[in-house]
Steps between C-alpha positions, in 0.01 A plus 500: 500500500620284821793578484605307804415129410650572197869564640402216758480264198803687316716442786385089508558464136808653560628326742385120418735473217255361219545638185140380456336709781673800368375476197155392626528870724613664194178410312274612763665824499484555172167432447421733783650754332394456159140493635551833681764669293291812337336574909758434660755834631907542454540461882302134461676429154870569696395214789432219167832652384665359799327197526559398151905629500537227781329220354636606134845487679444092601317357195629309177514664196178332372287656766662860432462495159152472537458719777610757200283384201208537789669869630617637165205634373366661814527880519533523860719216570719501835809675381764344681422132377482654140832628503584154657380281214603781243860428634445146481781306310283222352319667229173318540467636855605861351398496170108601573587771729754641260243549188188595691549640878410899519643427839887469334642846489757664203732436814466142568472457057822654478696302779361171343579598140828570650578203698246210356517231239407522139203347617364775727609795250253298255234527758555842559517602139121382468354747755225747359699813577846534524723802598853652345620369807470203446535435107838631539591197735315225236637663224824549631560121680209339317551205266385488125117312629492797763537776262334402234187461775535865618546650157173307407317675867305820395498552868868529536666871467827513442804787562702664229780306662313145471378586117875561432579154645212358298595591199847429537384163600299413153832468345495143329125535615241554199242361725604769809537789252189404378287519832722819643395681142164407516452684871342826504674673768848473349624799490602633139883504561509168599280377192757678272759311696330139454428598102868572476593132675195299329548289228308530198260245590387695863484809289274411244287318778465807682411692166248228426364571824487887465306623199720793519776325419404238288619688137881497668513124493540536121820693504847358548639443904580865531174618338292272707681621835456882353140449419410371835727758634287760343196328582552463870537926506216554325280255737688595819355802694830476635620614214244767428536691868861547425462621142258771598720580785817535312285686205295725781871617643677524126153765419596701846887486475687273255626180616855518624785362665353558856143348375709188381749450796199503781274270274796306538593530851092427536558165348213633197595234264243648247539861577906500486398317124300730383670765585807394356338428185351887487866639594705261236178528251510136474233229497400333819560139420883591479521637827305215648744256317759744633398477878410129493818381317762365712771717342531870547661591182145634358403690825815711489459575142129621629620691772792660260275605241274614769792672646473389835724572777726160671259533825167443238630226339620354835146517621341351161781214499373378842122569390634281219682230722270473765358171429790389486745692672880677412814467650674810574764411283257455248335803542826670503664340174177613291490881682883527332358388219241770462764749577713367211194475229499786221123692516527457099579143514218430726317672234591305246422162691165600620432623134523153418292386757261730405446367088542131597161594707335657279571262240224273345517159628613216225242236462671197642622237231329182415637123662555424100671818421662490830686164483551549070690783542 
């Protein structure tokens, strides 16, 4: 490379003011690069990096923007000017860079999904891969376009704390529910948690979609969000690690309080369920529905029955309310309440829980017979 001309000419183009020799300098550049990118070393990649962040600095938006379409797909791209156009605030100058530039770092993703437009969380939702990092940030400031694009990105991986947001975000959003059900990542709690929001519509989508599943659509609301409950733990290994877990430690030493209360301190949705369901000899889809449901009533009845101490059911309650948090009032009001209920009236109550499970589900009524009466 000669390297000397070059800044000889850099420092003219520079200097004379014309938008039109910049640009022209910028070209030549450019294509010197591109020509020579895969040979060409990081020390001899860092001197086009300052080149280009002078010239980038004194051009029109025209000439950056495609400066980017020309530099976005480019592996080895000066770094410096990347991050430069990346920051861009015209989205045609940053919108390239955004979606395709291996040179844009989780840092510089989360900063712009952070700070940007719309606009630029768009781009950035269309990238190949995307972290937890950054899905949080989309899914978190991201508008209905943007998160309906990252939902849709099989290279996107998302937190526990960014599939809580996304489900709470489908509400009044058959279309959203739809595409964060259909993902096979989600983790089973947070299925169980969009089944319980989705309307009947999303639900027998998803159980159109899932052979599994399919027979549930027949039943009434409940049934269908039951049968897709039940459906979900038998397809979720999930599901089946925990079980023979819970099962392996019940065949050593029976399942007891201090099983229960570190499955809950653990945050083990599925093994603090199961195990509550062995203790309170109860079936699993009520202490799912019990766990899930925003009331509490049902999980001190469990715990009760169970006869739990207050720390346990302190530690399932937040297990419980962790997607959604408690307030310490909150969690004090229903602890008094525990200490107030009767063991033989929690009996009672979870006895009826118990039959209204294992009762046969009633065929659901005709339109005709419906509306006659």
């Amino acid at each position: 490379m000669r390297t000397i001309p070059l800044l000889d000419d850099l420092e003219a183009a520079l200097a004379s003011g014309s938008n039109a020799r910049r640009i022209e300098m910028l070209t030549r550049i450019t294509d010197l690069f591109i020509d020579g990118a895969p040979r060409f070393s990081e020390d001899q990649i860092s001197l086009f990096d300052d080149v280009m962040v002078r010239l980038v600095a004194a051009i029109e938006v025209k000439a950056r923007a495609k400066l980017a379409c020309r530099l976005a797909p480019i592996t080895n791209a000066p770094t410096a000017v990347m991050q430069m156009l990346a920051f861009d605030d015209d989205i045609e100058v940053a919108e390239p860079v955004l979606a395709q530039s291996e040179r844009i770092g989780e840092r510089e993703l989360v900063a712009t999904a952070a700070n940007k437009s719309q606009q630029h969380l768009a781009a950035i939702a269309k990238r190949e891969s995307l972290s937890e990092a950054v899905t949080d940030v989309l899914v978190q400031r991201g508008d209905r376009d943007v998160v309906h694009s990252v939902v849709k990105n099989t290279g996107a991986r998302f937190s526990d704390a960014g599939f809580r947001m996304l489900v709470k975000r489908t509400a009044d959003d058959d279309a959203l529910a739809t595409e964060v059900g259909r993902r096979t990542d989600i983790p089973r709690t947070h299925f169980l948690a969009l089944l319980e929001k989705a309307s009947s519509a999303v639900r027998a989508r998803l159980a159109a979609e899932n052979p599994l599943a399919a027979a549930a659509v027949e039943g009434v609301v409940a049934e269908v969000v039951g049968g897709l409950r039940s459906n979900a733990r038998n397809s979720s290994p999930d599901f089946a690690a925990a079980q023979a877990a819970v099962e392996r430690q019940n065949r050593i030493r029976p399942i007891g309080e201090d099983d229960i209360y570190q499955y809950a301190r653990q945050r083990k949705f599925e093994e603090t369920a199961i195990a509550l369901s062995l203790l309170c000899d109860t079936p699993i889809d009520v202490v799912e529905r019990a766990l899930l449901d925003p009331g509490a009533e049902i999980v001190l009845i469990l715990a009760k029955v169970a006869g739990l101490s207050s720390t346990t059911t302190k530690a399932i309650l937040l297990l419980r309310a962790a997607d959604r948090g408690i307030s310490a009032s909150d969690l004090e009001r229903a602890l008094a309440s525990f200490n107030r209920l009767q063991p033989e009236t929690a009996r009672r109550v979870l006895g009826f829980f118990r039959t209204r499970v294992k009762k046969p589900a009633e065929p659901m009524l005709t339109p005709a017979v419906a509306i006659n009466g």
